[in-house]
Backbone bond lengths (Angstrom), bond angles and torsions (degrees), N, CA, C in turn:
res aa  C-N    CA-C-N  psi(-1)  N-CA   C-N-CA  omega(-1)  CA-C   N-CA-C  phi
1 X - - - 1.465 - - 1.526 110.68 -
2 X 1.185 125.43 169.89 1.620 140.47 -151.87 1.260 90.29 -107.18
3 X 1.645 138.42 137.08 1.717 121.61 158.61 1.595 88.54 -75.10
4 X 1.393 113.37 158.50 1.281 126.09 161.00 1.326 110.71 -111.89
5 X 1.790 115.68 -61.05 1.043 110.66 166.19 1.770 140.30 -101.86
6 X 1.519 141.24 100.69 1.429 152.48 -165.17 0.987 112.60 -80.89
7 X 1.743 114.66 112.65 1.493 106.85 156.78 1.124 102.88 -158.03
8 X 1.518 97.88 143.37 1.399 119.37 -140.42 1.668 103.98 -132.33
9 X 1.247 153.62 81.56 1.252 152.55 158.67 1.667 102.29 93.21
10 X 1.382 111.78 58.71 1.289 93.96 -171.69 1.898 118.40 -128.50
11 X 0.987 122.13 132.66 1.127 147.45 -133.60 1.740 100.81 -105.53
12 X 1.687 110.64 125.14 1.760 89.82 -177.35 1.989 87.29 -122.48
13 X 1.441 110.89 -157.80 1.116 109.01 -178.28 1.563 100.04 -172.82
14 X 1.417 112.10 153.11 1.481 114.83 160.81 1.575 117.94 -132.82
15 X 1.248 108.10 101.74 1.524 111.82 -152.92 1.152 111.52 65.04
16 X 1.298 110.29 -133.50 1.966 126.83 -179.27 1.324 114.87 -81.11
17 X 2.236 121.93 -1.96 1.326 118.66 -179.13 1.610 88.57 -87.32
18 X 1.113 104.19 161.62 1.867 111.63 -179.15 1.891 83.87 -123.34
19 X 1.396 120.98 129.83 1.414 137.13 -171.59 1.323 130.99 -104.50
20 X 1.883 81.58 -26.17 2.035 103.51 -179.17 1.661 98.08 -125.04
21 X 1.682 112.88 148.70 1.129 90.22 175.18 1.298 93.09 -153.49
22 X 2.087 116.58 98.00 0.981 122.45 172.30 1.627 114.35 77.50
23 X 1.119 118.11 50.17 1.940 140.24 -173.11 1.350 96.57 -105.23
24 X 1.951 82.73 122.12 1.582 93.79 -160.51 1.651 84.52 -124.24
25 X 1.138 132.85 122.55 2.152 139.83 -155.34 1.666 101.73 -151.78
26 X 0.895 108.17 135.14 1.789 116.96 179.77 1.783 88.43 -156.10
27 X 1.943 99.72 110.85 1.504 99.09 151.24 1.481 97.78 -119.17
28 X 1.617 99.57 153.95 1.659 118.21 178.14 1.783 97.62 -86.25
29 X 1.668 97.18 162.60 1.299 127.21 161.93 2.082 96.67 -26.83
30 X 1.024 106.12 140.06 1.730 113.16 166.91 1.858 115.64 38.94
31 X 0.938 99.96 8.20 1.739 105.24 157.17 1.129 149.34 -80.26
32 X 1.331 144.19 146.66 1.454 127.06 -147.34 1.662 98.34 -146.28
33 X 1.230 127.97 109.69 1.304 152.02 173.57 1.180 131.09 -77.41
34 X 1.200 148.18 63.32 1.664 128.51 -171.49 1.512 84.97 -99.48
35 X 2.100 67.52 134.92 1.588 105.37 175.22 1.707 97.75 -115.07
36 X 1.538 94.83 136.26 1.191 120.82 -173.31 1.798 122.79 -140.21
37 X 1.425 98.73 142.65 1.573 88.52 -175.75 1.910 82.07 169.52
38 X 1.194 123.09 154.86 1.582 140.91 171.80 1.113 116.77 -39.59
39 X 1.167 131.30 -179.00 1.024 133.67 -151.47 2.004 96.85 -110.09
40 X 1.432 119.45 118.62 1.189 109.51 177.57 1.723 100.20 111.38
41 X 1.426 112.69 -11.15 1.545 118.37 -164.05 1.441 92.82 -85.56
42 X 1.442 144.95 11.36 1.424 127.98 168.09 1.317 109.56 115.05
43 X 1.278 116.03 -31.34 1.841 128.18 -166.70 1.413 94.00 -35.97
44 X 1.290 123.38 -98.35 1.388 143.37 157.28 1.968 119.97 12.62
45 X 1.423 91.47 -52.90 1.573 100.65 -178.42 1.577 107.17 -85.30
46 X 1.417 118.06 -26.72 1.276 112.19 -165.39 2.019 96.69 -83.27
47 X 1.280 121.76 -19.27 1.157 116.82 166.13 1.407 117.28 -64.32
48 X 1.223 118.34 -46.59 1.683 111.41 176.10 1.470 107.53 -90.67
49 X 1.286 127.01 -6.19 1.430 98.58 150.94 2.094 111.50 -65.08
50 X 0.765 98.52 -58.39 1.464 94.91 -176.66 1.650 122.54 -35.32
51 X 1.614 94.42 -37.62 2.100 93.69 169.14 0.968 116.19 -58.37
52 X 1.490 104.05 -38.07 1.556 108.49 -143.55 1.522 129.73 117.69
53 X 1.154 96.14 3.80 1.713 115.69 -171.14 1.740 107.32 -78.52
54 X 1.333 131.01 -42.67 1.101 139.44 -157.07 1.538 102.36 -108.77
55 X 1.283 125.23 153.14 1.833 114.31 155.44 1.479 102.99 -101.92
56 X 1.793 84.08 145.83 1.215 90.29 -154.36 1.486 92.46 -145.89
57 X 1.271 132.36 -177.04 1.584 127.18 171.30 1.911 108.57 -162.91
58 X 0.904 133.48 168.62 1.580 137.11 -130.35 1.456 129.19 94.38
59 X 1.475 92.73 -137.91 1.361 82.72 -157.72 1.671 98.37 -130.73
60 X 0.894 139.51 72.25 1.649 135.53 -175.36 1.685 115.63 -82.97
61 X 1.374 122.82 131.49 1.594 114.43 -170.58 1.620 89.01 -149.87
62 X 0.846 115.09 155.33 1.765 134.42 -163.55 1.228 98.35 -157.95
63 X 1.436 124.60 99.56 1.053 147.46 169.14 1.262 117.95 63.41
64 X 1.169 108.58 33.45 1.935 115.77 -174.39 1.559 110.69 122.63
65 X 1.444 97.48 -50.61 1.624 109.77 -173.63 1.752 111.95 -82.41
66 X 1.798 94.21 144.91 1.177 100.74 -169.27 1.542 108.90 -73.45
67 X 1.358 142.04 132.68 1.335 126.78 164.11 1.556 129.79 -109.82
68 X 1.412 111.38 40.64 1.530 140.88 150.92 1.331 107.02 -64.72
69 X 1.974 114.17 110.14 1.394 92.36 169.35 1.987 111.21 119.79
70 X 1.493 104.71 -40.34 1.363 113.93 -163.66 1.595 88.60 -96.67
71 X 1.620 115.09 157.21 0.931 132.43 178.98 1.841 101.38 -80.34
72 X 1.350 110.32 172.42 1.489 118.46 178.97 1.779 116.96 -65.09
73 X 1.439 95.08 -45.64 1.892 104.36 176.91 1.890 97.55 -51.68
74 X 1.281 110.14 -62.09 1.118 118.00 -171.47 1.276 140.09 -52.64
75 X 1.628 115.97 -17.33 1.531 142.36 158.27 1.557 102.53 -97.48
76 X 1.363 113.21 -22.66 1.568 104.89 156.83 1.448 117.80 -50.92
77 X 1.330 122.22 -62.28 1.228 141.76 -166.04 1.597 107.14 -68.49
78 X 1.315 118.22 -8.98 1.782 112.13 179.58 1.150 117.39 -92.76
79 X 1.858 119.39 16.01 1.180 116.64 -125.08 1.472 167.77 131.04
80 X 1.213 123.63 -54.80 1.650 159.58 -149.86 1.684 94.74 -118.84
81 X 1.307 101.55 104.65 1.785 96.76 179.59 2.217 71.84 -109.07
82 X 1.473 78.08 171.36 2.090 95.31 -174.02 2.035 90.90 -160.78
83 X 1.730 84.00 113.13 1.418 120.65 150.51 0.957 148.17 -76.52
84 X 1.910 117.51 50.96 1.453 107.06 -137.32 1.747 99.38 -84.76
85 X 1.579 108.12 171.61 1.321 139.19 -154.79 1.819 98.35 -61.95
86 X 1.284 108.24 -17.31 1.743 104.15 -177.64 1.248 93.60 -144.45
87 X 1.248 119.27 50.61 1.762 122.38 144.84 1.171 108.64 58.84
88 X 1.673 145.80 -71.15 1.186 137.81 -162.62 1.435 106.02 50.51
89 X 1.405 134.83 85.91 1.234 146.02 141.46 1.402 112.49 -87.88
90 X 1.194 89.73 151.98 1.898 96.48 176.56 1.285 109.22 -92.00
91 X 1.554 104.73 106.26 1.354 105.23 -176.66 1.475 129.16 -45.73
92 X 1.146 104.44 -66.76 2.056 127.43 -175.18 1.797 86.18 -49.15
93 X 1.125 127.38 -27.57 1.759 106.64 -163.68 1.648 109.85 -104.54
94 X 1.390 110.65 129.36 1.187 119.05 -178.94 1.963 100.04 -52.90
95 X 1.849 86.58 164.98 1.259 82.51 -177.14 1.164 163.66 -112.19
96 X 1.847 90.90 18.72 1.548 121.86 142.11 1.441 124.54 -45.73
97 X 1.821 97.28 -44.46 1.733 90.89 169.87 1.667 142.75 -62.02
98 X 2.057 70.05 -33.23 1.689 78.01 165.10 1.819 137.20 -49.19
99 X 1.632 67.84 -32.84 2.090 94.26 -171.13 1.898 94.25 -67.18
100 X 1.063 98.62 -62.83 1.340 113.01 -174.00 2.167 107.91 -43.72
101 X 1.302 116.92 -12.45 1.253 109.88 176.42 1.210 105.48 -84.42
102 X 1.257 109.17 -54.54 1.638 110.38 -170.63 1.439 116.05 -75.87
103 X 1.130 136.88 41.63 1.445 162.69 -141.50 1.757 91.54 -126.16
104 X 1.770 113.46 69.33 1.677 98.69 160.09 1.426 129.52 -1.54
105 X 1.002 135.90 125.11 1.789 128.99 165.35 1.167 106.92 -96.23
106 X 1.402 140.67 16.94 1.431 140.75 152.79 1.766 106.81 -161.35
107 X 1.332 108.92 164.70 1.414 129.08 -161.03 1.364 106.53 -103.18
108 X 1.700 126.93 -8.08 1.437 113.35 167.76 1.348 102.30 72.77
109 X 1.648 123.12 -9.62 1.656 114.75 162.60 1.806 97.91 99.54
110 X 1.407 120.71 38.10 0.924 126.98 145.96 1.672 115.73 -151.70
111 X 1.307 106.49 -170.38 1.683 105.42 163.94 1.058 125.84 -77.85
112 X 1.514 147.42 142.21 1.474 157.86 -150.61 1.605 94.40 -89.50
113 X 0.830 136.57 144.63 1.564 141.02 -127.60 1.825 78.17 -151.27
114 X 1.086 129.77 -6.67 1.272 112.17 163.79 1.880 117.49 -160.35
115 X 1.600 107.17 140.30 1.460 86.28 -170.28 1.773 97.81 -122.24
116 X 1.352 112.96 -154.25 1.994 124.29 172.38 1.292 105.51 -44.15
117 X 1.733 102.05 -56.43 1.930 115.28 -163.49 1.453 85.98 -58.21
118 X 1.771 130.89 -64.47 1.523 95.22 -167.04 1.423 134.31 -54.28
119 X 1.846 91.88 -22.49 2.044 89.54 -151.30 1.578 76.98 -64.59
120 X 2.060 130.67 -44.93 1.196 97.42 -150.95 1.737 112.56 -89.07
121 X 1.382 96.47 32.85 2.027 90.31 -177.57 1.657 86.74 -106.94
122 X 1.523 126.47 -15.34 1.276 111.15 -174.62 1.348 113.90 -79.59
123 X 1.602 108.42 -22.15 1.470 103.91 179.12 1.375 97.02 -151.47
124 X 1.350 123.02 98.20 1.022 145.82 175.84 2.000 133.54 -24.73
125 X 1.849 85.44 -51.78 1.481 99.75 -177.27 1.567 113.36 -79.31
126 X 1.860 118.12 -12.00 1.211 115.91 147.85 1.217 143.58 -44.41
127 X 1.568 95.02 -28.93 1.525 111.26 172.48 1.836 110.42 -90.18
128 X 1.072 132.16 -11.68 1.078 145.19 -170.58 2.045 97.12 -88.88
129 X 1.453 88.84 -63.74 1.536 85.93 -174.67 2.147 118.02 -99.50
130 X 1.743 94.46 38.42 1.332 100.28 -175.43 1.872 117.09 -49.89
131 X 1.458 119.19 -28.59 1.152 152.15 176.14 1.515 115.98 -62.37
132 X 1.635 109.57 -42.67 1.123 124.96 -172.83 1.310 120.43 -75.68
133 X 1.739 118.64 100.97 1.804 115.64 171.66 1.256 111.98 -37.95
134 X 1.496 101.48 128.37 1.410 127.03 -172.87 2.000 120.75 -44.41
135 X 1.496 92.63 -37.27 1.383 99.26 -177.56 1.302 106.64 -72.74
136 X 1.298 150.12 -67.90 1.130 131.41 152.15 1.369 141.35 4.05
137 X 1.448 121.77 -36.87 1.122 124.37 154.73 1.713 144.27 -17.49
138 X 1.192 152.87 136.37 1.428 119.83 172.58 1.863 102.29 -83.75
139 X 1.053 109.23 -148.05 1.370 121.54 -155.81 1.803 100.01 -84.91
140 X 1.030 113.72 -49.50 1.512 143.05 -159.55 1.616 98.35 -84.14
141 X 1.683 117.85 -35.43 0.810 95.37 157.21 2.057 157.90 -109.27
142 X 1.832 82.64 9.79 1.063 114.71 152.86 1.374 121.14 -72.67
143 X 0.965 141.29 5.55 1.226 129.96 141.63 1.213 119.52 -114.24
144 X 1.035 162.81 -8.39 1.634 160.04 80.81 2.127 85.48 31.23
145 X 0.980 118.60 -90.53 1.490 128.84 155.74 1.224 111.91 2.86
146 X 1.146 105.91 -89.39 1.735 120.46 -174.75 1.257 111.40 -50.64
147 X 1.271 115.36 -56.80 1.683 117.51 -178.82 1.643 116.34 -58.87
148 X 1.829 118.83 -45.98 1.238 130.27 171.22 1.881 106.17 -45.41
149 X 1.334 98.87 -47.80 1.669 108.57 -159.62 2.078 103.75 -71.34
150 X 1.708 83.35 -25.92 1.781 82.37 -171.87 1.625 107.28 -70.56
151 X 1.955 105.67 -43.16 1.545 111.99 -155.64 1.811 100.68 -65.10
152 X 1.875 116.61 -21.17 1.405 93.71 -178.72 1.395 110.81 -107.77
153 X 1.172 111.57 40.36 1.734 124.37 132.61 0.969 115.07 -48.98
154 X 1.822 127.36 -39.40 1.159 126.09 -146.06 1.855 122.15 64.85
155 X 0.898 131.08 63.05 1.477 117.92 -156.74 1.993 86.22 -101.94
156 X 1.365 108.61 162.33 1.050 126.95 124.63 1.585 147.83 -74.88
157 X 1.089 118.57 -17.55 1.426 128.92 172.65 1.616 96.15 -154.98
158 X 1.640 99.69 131.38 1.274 108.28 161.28 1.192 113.09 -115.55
159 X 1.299 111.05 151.65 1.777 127.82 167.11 1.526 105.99 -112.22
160 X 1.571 97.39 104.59 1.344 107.12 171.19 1.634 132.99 -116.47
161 X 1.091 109.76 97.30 1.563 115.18 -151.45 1.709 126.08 -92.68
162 X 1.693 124.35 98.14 1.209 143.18 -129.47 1.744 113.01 22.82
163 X 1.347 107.15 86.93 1.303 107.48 157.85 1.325 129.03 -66.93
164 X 1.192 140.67 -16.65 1.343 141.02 147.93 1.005 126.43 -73.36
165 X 1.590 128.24 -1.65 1.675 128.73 -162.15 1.883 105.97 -66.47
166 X 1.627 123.50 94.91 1.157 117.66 173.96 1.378 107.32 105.19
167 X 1.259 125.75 -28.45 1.314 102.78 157.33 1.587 151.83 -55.43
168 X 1.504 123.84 160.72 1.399 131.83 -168.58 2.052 89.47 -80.36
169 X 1.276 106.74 158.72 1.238 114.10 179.25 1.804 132.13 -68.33
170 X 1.619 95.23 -20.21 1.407 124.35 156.99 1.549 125.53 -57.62
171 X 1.227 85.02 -54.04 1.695 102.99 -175.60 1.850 105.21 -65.33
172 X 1.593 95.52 -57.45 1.319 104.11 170.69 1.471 128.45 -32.94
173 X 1.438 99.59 -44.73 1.505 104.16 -175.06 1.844 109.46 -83.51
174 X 1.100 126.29 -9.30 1.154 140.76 179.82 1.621 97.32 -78.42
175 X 1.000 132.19 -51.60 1.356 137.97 -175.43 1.816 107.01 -70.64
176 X 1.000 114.65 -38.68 1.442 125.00 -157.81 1.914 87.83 -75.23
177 X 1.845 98.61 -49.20 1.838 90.48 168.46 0.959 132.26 -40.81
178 X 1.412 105.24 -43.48 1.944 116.94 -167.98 1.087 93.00 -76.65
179 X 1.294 136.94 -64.45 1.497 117.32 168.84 1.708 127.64 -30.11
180 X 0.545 123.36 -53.48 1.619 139.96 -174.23 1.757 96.27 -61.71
181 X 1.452 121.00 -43.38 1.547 103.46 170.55 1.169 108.58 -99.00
182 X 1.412 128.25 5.68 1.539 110.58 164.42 1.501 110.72 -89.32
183 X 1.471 129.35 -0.52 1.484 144.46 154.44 1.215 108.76 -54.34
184 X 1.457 110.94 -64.64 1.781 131.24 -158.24 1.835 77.28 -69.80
185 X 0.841 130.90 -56.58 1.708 123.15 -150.41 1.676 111.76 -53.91
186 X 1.848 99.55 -28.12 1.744 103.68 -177.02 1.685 75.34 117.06
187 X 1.695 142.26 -0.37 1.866 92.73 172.77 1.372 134.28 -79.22
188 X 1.151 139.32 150.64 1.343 127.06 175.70 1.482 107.53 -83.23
189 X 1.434 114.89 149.79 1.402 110.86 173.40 1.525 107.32 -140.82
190 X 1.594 109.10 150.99 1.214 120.79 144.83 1.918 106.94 -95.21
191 X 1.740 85.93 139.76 1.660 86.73 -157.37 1.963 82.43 -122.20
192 X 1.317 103.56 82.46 2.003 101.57 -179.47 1.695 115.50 -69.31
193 X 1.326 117.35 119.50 1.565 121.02 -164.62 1.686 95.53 -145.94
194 X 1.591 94.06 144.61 1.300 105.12 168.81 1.507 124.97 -42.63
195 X 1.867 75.24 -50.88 1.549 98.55 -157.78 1.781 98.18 -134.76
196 X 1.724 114.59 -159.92 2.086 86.60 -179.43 1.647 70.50 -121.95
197 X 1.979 119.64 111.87 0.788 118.47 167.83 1.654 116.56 -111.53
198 X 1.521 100.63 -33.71 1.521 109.64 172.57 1.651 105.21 -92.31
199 X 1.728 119.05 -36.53 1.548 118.58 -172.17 1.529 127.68 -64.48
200 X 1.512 89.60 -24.40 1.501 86.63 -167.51 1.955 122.60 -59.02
201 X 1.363 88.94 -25.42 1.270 92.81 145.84 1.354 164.88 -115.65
202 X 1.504 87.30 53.14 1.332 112.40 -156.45 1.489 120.75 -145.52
203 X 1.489 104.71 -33.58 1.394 120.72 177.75 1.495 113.50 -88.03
204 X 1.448 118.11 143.65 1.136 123.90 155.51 1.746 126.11 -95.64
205 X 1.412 113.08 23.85 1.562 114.61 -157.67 1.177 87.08 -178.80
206 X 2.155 116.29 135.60 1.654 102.36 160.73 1.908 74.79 -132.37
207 X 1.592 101.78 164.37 0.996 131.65 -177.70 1.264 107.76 -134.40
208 X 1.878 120.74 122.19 1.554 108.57 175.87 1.189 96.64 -124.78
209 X 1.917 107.01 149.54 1.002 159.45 167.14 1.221 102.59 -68.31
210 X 1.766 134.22 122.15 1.272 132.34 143.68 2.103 102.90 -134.45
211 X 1.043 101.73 145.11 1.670 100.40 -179.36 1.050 116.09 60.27
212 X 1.621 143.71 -2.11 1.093 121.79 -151.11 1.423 114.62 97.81
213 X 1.036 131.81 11.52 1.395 119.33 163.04 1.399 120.14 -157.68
214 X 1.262 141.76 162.25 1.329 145.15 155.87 1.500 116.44 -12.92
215 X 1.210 157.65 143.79 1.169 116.82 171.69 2.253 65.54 -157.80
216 X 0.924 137.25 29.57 1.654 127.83 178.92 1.555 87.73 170.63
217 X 1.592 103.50 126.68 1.568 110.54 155.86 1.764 125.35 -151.41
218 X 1.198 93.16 81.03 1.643 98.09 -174.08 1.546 125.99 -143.46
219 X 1.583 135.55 179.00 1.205 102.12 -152.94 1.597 107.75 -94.82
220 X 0.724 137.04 163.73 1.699 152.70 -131.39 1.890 94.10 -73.88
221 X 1.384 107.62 -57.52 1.456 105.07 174.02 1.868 122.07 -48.29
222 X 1.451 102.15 -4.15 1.500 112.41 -175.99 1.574 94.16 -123.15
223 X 1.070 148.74 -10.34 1.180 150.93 130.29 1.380 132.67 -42.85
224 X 1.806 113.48 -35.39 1.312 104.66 -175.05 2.012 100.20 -92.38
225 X 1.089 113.66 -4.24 1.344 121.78 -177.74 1.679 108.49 -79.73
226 X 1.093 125.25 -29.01 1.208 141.61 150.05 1.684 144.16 -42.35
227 X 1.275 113.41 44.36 1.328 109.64 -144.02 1.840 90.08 -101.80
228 X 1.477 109.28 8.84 1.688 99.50 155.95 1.841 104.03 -99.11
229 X 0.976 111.50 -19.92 1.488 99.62 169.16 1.704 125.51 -62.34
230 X 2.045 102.94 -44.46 1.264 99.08 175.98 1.700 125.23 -84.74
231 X 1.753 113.13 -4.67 1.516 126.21 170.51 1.809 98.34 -67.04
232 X 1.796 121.91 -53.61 1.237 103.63 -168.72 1.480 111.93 -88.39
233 X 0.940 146.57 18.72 1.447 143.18 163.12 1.569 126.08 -141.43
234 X 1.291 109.78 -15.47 1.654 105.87 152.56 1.458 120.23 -111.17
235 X 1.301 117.49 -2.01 1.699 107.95 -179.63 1.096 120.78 81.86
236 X 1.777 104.80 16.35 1.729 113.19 165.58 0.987 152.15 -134.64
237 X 1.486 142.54 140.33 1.546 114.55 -125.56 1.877 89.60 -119.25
């Protein structure tokens, strides 16, 4: 398999707190990762180090290229769609427009692997409330939103960070679909979870987070055998 995404000893910070310490992550071409670990264990930061959101220092490479240095649009554009943990929709803009932002401005030298008709066949009531300003929305379906608006980026690897956090069990399972054909399509994902509530069926690999760093990385069937790994860093027996 191809690495797509490299990172290699890399270090984030918030102000003078240091958040990452030495996160060493390799996902391949079409692979799907949930990273897991408590709440405060780094998950969270190690996603916006990867945009570009955090300062940070190591070694970050996305598909060959180094991404030390590049602004967030700009590791957007290589690729890298980001699901962050509280959606960020644009409120004031209906939510076709929304769709209409995250709309790739180039194809990377193939065909866009996803267009409107999917985002609105993946979640239906998007298409119902295409009209409807975004803020308005409820919770469940602001992210239905976010995820629709990220996949027609076109990304190669997404970072999607607790996609279930607060959702109804309906909704949940609506999300867990779209996942499941953005798998089948070839995307790679980081899939960030408390716990493996949407991944487990979905991931081929979990990686946990404790303090700031890696601290478990193997594939999920060697994960669930592990139940001193998930007692000392998720709180489950």
């Amino acid at each position: 398999m191809t690495t797509l995404l490299d990172i290699q000893q890399l270090n984030a910070w918030y102000g003078a707190s240091q958040a990452l310490h030495g996160v060493n992550l390799q996902i391949d071409a079409g692979e799907v990762v949930a990273l897991v670990g408590r709440n405060g264990s780094g998950r969270s930061t190690l996603a916006r180090a990867i945009m570009g959101l955090v300062r940070s220092e190591g070694e970050l490479r996305f598909a060959g290229q180094a991404l030390g240095g590049l602004r967030t649009f700009e590791i957007a554009r290589l690729g890298l769609g980001y699901v962050p943990e509280h959606r960020d929709v644009f409120p004031t803009l209906s939510v076709h427009e929304n769709l209409q932002l995250g709309v790739a401005p180039h194809t990377r030298g193939r065909a866009p692997r996803f267009t409107f008709d999917d985002a609105y066949e993946l979640f239906p009531v998007l298409r119902e409330r295409r009209r409807t300003r975004a803020g308005v929305l409820s919770g469940g379906e602001q992210q239905m939103l976010t995820l629709a608006r990220a996949l027609l980026g076109d990304p190669d690897l997404l970072v999607i960070d607790e996609p279930g956090e607060g959702l109804a069990s309906l909704v949940m399972g609506q999300v867990a679909r779209c996942l499941r054909t953005l798998r089948d399509r070839g995307v790679a994902m980081l899939l960030i979870e408390q716990r493996l509530v949407i991944a487990q069926d979905i991931a081929s690999r979990v990686a946990v987070m404790g303090h700031g760093e890696i601290v478990f990385d193997d594939a999920l069937a060697s994960f669930v055998k592990r139940p001193d790994v998930m007692q000392e860093w998720l709180g489950v027996g």
